[in-house]
C-alpha positions as CSV (number, residue, x, y, z in Angstrom):
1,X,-37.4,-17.4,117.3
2,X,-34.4,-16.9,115.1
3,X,-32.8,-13.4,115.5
4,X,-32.7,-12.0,112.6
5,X,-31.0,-8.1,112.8
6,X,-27.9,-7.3,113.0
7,X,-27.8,-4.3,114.4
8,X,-31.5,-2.2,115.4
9,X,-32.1,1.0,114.0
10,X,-30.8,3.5,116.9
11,X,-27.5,0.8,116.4
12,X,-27.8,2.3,113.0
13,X,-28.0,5.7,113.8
14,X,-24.8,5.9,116.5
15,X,-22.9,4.1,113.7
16,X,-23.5,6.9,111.5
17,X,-23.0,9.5,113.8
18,X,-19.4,7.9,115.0
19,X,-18.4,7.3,111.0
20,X,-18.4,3.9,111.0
21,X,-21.0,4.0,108.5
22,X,-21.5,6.4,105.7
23,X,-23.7,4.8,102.8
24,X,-27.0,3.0,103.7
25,X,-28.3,1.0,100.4
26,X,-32.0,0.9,100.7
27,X,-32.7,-2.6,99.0
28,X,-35.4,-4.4,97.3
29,X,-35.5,-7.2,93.9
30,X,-36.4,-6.6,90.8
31,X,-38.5,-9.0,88.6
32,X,-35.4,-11.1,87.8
33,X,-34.2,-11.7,92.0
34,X,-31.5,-8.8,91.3
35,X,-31.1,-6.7,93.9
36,X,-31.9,-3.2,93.2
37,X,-31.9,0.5,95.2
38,X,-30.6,3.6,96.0
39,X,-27.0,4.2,98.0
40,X,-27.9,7.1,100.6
41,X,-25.0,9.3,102.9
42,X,-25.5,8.0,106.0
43,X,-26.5,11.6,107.5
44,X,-28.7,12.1,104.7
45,X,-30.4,8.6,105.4
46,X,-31.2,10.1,109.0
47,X,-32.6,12.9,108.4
48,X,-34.0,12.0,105.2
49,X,-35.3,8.7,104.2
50,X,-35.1,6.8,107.6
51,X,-39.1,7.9,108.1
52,X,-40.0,8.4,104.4
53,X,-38.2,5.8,102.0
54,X,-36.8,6.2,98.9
55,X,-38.6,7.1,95.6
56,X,-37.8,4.6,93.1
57,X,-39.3,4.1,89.3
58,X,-41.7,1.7,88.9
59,X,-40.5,0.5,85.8
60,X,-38.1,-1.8,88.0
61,X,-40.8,-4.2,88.4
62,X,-41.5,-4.6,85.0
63,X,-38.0,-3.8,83.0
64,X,-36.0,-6.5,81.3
65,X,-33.0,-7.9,82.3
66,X,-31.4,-5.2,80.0
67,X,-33.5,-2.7,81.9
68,X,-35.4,-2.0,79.0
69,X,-39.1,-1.3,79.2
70,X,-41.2,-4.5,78.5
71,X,-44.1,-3.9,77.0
72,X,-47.8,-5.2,78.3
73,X,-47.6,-5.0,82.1
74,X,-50.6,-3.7,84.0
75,X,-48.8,-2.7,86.3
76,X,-46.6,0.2,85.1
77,X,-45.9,1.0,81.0
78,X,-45.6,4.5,79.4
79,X,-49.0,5.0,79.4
80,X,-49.1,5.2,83.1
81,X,-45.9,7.6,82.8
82,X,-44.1,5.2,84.7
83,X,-44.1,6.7,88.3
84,X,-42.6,6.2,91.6
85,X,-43.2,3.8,94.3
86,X,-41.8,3.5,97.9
87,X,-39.0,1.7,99.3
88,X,-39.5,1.5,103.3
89,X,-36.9,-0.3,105.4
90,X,-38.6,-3.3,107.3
91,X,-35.9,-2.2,110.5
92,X,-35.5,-6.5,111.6
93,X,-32.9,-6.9,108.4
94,X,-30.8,-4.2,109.1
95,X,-27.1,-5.8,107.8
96,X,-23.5,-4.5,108.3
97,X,-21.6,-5.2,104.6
98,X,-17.9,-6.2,105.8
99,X,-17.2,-6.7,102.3
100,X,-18.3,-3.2,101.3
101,X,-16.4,-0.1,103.3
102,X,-18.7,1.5,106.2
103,X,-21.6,0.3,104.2
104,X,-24.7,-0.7,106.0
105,X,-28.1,-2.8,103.8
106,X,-31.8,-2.4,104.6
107,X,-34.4,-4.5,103.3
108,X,-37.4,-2.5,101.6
109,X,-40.8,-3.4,101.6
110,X,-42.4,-1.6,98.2
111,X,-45.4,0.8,98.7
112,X,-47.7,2.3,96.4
113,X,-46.2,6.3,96.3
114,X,-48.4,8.6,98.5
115,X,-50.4,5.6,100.3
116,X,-49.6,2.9,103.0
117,X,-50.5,0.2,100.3
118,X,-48.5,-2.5,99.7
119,X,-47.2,-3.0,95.9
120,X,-48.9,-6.5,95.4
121,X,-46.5,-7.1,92.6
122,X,-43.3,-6.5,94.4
123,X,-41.9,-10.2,94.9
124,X,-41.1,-9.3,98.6
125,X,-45.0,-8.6,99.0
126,X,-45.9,-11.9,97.5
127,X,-43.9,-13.8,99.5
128,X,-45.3,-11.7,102.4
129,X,-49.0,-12.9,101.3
130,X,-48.7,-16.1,101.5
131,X,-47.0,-16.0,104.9
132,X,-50.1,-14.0,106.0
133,X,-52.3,-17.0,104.0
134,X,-50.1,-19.6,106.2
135,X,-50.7,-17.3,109.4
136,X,-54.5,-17.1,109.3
137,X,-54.7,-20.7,108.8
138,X,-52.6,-21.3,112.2
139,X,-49.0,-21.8,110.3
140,X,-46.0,-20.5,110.7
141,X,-43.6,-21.8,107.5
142,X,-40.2,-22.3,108.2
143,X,-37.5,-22.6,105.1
144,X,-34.4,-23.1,103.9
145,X,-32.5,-23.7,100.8
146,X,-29.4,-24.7,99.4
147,X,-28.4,-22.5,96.3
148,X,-25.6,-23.5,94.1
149,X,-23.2,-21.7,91.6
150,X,-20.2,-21.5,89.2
151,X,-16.9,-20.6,90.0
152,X,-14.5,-18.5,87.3
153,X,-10.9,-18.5,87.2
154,X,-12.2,-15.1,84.5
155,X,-12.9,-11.8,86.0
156,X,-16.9,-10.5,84.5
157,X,-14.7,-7.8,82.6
158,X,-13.1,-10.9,81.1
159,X,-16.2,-13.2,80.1
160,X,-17.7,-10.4,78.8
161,X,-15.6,-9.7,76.5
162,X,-15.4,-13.4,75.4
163,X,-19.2,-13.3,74.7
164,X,-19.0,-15.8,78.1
165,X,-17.5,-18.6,75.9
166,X,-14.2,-20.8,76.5
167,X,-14.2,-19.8,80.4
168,X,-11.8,-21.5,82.5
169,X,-14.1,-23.1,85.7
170,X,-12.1,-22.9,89.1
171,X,-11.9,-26.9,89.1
172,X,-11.3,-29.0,85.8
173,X,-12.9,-31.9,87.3
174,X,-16.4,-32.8,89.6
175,X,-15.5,-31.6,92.8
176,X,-18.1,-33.5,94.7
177,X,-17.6,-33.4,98.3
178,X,-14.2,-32.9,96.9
179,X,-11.5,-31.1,99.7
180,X,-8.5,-30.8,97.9
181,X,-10.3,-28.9,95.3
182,X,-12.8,-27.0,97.6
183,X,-9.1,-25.8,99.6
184,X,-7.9,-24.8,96.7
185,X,-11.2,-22.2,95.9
186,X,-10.8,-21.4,99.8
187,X,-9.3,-17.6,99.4
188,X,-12.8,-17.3,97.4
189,X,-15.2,-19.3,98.7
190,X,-14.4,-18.8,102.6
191,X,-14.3,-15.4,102.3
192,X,-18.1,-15.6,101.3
193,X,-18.8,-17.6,104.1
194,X,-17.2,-15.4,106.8
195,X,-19.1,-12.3,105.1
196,X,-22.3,-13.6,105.2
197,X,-21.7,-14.8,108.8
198,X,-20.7,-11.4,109.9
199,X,-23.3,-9.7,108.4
200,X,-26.0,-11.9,110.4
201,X,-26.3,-14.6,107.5
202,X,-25.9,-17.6,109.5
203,X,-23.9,-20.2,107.2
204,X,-24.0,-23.9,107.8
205,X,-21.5,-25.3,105.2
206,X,-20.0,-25.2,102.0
207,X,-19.4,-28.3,99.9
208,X,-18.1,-29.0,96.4
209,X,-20.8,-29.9,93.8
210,X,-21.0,-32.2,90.9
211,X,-20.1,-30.3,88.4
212,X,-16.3,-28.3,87.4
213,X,-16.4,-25.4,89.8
214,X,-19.5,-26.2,91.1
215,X,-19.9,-24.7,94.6
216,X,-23.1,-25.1,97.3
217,X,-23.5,-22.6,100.4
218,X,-25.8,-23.3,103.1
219,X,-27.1,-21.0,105.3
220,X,-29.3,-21.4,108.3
221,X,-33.1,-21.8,107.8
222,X,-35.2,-19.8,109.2
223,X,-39.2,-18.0,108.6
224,X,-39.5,-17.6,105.0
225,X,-39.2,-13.8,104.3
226,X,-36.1,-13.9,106.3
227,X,-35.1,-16.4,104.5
228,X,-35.7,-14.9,101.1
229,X,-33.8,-11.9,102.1
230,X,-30.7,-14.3,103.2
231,X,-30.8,-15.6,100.3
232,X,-30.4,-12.2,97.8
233,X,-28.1,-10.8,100.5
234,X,-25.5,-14.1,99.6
235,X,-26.3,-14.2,95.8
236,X,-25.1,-10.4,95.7
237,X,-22.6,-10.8,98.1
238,X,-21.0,-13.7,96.4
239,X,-20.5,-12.5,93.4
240,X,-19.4,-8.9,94.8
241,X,-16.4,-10.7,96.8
242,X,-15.8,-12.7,93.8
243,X,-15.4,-9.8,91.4
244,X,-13.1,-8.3,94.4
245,X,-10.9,-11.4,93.7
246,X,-10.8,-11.1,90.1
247,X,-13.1,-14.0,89.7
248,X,-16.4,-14.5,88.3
249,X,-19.5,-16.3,89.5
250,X,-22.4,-17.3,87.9
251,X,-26.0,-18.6,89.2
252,X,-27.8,-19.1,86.1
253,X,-29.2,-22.4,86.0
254,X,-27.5,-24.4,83.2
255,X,-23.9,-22.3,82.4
256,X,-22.7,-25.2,80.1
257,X,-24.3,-28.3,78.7
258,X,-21.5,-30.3,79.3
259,X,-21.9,-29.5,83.1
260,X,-24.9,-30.1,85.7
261,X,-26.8,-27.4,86.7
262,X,-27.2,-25.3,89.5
263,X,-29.9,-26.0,91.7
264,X,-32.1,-24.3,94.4
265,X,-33.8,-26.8,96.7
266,X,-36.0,-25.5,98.9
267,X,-36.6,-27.5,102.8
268,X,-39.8,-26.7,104.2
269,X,-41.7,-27.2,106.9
270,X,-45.0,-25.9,108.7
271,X,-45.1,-25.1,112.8
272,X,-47.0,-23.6,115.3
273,X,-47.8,-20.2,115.2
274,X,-45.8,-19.2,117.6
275,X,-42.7,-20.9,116.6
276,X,-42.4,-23.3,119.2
277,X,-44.2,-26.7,117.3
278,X,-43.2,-28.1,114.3
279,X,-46.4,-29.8,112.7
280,X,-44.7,-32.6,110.0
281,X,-43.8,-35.5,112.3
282,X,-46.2,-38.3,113.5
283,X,-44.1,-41.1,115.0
284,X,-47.1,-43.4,114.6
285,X,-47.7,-42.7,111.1
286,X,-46.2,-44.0,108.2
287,X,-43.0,-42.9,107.8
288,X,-43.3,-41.1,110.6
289,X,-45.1,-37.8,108.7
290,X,-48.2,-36.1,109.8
291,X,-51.0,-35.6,107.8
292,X,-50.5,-32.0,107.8
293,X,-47.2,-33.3,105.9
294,X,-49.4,-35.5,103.4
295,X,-51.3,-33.0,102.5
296,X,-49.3,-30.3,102.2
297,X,-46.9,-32.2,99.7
298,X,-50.0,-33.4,97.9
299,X,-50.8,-29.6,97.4
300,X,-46.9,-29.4,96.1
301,X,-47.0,-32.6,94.2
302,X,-50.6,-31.1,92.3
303,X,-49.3,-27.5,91.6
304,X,-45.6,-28.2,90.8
305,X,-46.5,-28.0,86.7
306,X,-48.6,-25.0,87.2
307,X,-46.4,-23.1,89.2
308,X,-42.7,-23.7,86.8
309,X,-42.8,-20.6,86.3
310,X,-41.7,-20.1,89.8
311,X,-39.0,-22.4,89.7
312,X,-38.0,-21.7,86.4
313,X,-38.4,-18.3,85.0
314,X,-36.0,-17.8,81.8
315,X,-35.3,-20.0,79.1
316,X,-32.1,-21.3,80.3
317,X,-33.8,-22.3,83.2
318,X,-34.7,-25.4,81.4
319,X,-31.8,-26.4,80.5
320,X,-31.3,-28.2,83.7
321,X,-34.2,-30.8,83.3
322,X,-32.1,-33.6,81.7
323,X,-32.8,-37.3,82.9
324,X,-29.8,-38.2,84.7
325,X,-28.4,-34.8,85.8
326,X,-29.7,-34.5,89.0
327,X,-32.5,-32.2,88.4
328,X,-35.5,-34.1,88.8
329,X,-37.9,-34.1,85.4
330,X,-40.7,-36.1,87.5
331,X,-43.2,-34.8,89.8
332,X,-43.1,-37.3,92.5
333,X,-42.2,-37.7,96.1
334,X,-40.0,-39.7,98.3
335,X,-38.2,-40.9,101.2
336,X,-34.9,-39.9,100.6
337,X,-34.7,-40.6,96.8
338,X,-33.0,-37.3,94.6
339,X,-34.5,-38.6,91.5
340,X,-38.2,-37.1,91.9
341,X,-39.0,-34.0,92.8
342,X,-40.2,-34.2,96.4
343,X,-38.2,-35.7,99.0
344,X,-39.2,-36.3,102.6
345,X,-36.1,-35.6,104.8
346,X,-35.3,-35.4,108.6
347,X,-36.7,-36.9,111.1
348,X,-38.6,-35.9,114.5
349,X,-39.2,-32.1,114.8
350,X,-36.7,-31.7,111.8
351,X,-39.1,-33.7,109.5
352,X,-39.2,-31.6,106.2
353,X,-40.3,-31.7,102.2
354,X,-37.7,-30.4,100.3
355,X,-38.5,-29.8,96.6
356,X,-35.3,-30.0,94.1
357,X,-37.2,-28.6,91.6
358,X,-36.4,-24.9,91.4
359,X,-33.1,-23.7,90.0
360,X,-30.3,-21.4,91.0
361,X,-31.7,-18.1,89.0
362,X,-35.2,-17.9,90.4
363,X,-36.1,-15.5,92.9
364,X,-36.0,-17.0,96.5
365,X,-39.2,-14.9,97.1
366,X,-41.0,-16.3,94.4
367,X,-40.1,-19.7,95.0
368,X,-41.1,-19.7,98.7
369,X,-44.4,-18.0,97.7
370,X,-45.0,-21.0,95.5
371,X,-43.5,-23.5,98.0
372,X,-46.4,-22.0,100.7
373,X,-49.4,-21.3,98.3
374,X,-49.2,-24.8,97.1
375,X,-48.8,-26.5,100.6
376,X,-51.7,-24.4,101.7
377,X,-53.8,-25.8,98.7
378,X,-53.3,-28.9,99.7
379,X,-54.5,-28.4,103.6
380,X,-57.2,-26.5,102.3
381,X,-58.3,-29.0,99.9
382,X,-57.6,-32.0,101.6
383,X,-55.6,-33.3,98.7
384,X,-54.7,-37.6,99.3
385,X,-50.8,-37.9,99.1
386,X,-50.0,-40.4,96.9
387,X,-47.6,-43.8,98.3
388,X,-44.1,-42.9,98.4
389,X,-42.2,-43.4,95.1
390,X,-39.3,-45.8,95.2
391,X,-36.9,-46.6,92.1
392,X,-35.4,-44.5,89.2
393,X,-37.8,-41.2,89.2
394,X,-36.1,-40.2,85.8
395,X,-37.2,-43.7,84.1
396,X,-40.7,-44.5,85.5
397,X,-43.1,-43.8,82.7
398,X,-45.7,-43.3,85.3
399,X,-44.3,-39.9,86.9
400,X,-46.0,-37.0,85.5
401,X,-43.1,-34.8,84.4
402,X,-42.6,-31.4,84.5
403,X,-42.3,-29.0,81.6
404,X,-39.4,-28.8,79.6
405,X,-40.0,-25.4,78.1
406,X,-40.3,-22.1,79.4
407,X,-43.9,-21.9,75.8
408,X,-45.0,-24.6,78.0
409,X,-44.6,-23.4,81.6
410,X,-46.4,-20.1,80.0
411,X,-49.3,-21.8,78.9
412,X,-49.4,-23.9,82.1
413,X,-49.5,-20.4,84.4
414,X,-51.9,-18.6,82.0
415,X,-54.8,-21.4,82.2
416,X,-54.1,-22.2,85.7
417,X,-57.2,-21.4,88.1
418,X,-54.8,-22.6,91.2
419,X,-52.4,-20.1,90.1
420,X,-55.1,-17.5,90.7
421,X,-56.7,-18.9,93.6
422,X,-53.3,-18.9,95.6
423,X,-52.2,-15.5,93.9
424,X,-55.0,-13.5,92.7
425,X,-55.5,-11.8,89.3
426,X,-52.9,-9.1,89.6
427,X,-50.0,-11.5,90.8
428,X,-51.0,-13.8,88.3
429,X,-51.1,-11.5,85.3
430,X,-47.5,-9.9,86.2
431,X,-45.7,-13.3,86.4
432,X,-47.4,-14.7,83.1
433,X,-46.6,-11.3,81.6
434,X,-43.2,-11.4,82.7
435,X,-42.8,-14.8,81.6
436,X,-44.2,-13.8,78.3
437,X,-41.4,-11.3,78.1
438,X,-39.1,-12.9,78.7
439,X,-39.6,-15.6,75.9
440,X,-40.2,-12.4,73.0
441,X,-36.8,-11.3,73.8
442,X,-35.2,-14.6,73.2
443,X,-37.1,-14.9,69.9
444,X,-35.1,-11.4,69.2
445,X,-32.3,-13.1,69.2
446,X,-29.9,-15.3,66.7
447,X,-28.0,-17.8,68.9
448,X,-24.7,-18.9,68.7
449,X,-26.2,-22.5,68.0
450,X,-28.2,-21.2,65.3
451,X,-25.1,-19.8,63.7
452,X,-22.2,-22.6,64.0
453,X,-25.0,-25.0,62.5
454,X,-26.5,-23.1,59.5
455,X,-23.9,-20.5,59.0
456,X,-21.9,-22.2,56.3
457,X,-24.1,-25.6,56.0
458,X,-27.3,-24.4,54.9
């Protein structure tokens, strides 16, 4: 198995003691991916909240991106009073932050306050479910993802105060695979790297990206909660170092229409309980996939439209789906082609699907949950696998498509009885509520579109 702490918890203890460490963030996501918690003095953290956790609002799981209370959640609302629940450090992510002074991160798992229960809402706990899904059917999933992003030449003081218009990108041209331009963002973008590395996110590369300032990091895959919690360790941390460079980065999924957008494809694969067998290759069959393979991508193929919401939570999410741009708009699968959304890559024990559909600004724990629930819906249903798409994905009239909307991904989650087979009732009302939300608070809103083409002209 991958290790996956940096240091264990007695580690943690001597470092405090000897000052190396004085602040221990007690970490968990919000609704939105953001990571969220409570600093603690290291000494305090010993003595303290070590055994017990942190007390945190529940509101956190239900808040807007402005952190304003949303209305209709089961979950927590003023009605309930809005109470606490538990953050408890799961002791394997323990992470030295070399780009925060004597600063150490823990991982929380979120607990109902006063009981041992799990909050089934918490994103980290729906990930977690559907590992335990995977597990009791003999499967241990295995992910990794490749997460993009924008680089700024502007510091976030500085596009803030520009309303985040006329920003100057890091590259004035497509820097894909580009290394003059990629050694030019070095001071930035290795820094990230070397971070990450040191505090026990193993990073594979870095590579230019299609777009103007367009960057890609990838990190090591590994099991899936793991993986998750890479993942929101390097979205913070990238844009932390960036800020501490006077630069600004962004992960939302479509910054600019005249650029492509930022992706989050997601390699997965299914093994042996144990860790030691991976279960997608058959050199006999076609294409050298098992059936395991078939079907689970079959159960991807048949709940990619159901689950958008997954991929693509906010309205700028959907942005990205252009023919053309890279992000596939057709629910398909093949070998090696980037125009559908499924793509069978690697061969021999590295055989893997990896789905190009999710974007940049969706929650890594969320889109694992719906990479695994809808795998396991296949196996579980037997689902055929379609033959392997060849050709222009974007173009073929036959490919079912995927939602272009985020009314229409609402309306696919709210009637889905997958969704609440794979998720259950309570899961399934919190993400179509947060969905729901989300799309009120945009219809709050005048747009700068709206203005520059009806201000004067109307």
């Amino acid at each position: 198995m991958l290790k996956r702490a940096v240091v264990t918890r007695d580690e943690l203890t001597t470092k405090i003691a000897d000052g190396e460490i004085e602040s221990v963030i007690m970490g968990f996501v919000d609704r939105y991916g953001r990571l969220t918690g409570k600093r603690t003095a290291g000494q305090f953290f010993v003595d303290h909240v070590a055994d017990h956790g942190t007390e945190n609002c529940d509101y956190l799981l239900t808040c807007n991106i402005e952190n304003d209370p949303s209305k209709g959640f089961e979950f927590s609302s003023f009605d309930s009073g809005y109470g606490d629940m538990v953050a408890r450090a799961d002791w394997s992510t323990i992470r030295i932050l070399p780009w925060v002074p004597k600063t150490a991160l823990v991982m929380c798992d979120l607990y109902v306050a006063g009981t041992d229960d799990l909050v089934e809402v918490a994103p980290r706990t729906i990930l977690r479910r559907q590992v335990e899904s995977a597990a009791s059917m003999g499967f241990l999933p295995m992910v990794g993802s490749e997460i993009e992003f924008y680089l700024f030449h502007d510091t976030y003081e500085e596009a803030y105060g520009r309303a985040y218009r006329h920003l100057h990108t890091h590259s004035n041209f497509a820097q894909d695979y580009n290394v003059l331009q990629t050694t030019r963002d070095e001071y930035v973008i290795a820094r990230i790297r070397r971070a990450l590395q040191d505090a026990g996110v193993p990073v594979e590369f870095s590579k230019g990206e299609a777009g103007r300032g367009q960057h890609e990091i990838n990190l090591s895959y590994s099991t899936a909660i793991e993986m998750a919690d890479r993942n929101h360790v390097y979205k913070n941390a990238a844009k932390e170092i960036a800020a501490n460079h006077d630069r600004s980065i962004t992960f939302m999924a479509k910054p600019s229409m005249y650029d492509v957008g930022s992706s989050c494809h997601v390699h997965a694969s299914l093994w042996s309980l144990d860790g030691s067998q991976p279960l997608f290759s058959d050199p006999a069959g076609e294409h050298g996939i098992s059936e395991l393979f078939r079907q689970f991508v079959a159960g991807q193929m048949a709940t990619a439209r159901e689950f958008s919401l997954l991929w693509a939570p906010t309205v700028n999410s959907y942005r990205r789906f252009k023919p053309g741009s890279w992000a596939p708009t057709g629910i398909g699968w093949g070998v090696d082609n980037r125009t559908v959304g499924f793509r069978k890559v690697g061969h021999g024990p590295s055989t893997r699907v990896e789905n190009r559909i999710p974007g940049a600004d969706a929650s890594s724990y969320l889109v694992f949950a719906g990479t695994i629930a809808g795998g396991l819906y296949g196996i579980r249903h037997s689902l055929p696998l379609a033959p392997a798409f060849s050709g222009n994905g974007y173009e073929d009239k036959d490919v079912e498509r995927i939602p272009w909307n985020l009314p229409d991904a609402i309306a696919l989650w709210r009637d889905s009885s997958i969704a609440r087979e794979c998720f259950g009732e309570e899961v399934h009302k919190w993400i179509l509520r947060s969905a729901e939300s989300e799309w009120e608070d945009f219809n709050d809103a005048v747009t700068d579109w709206e203005l520059f083409r009806y201000f004067e002209r109307i």
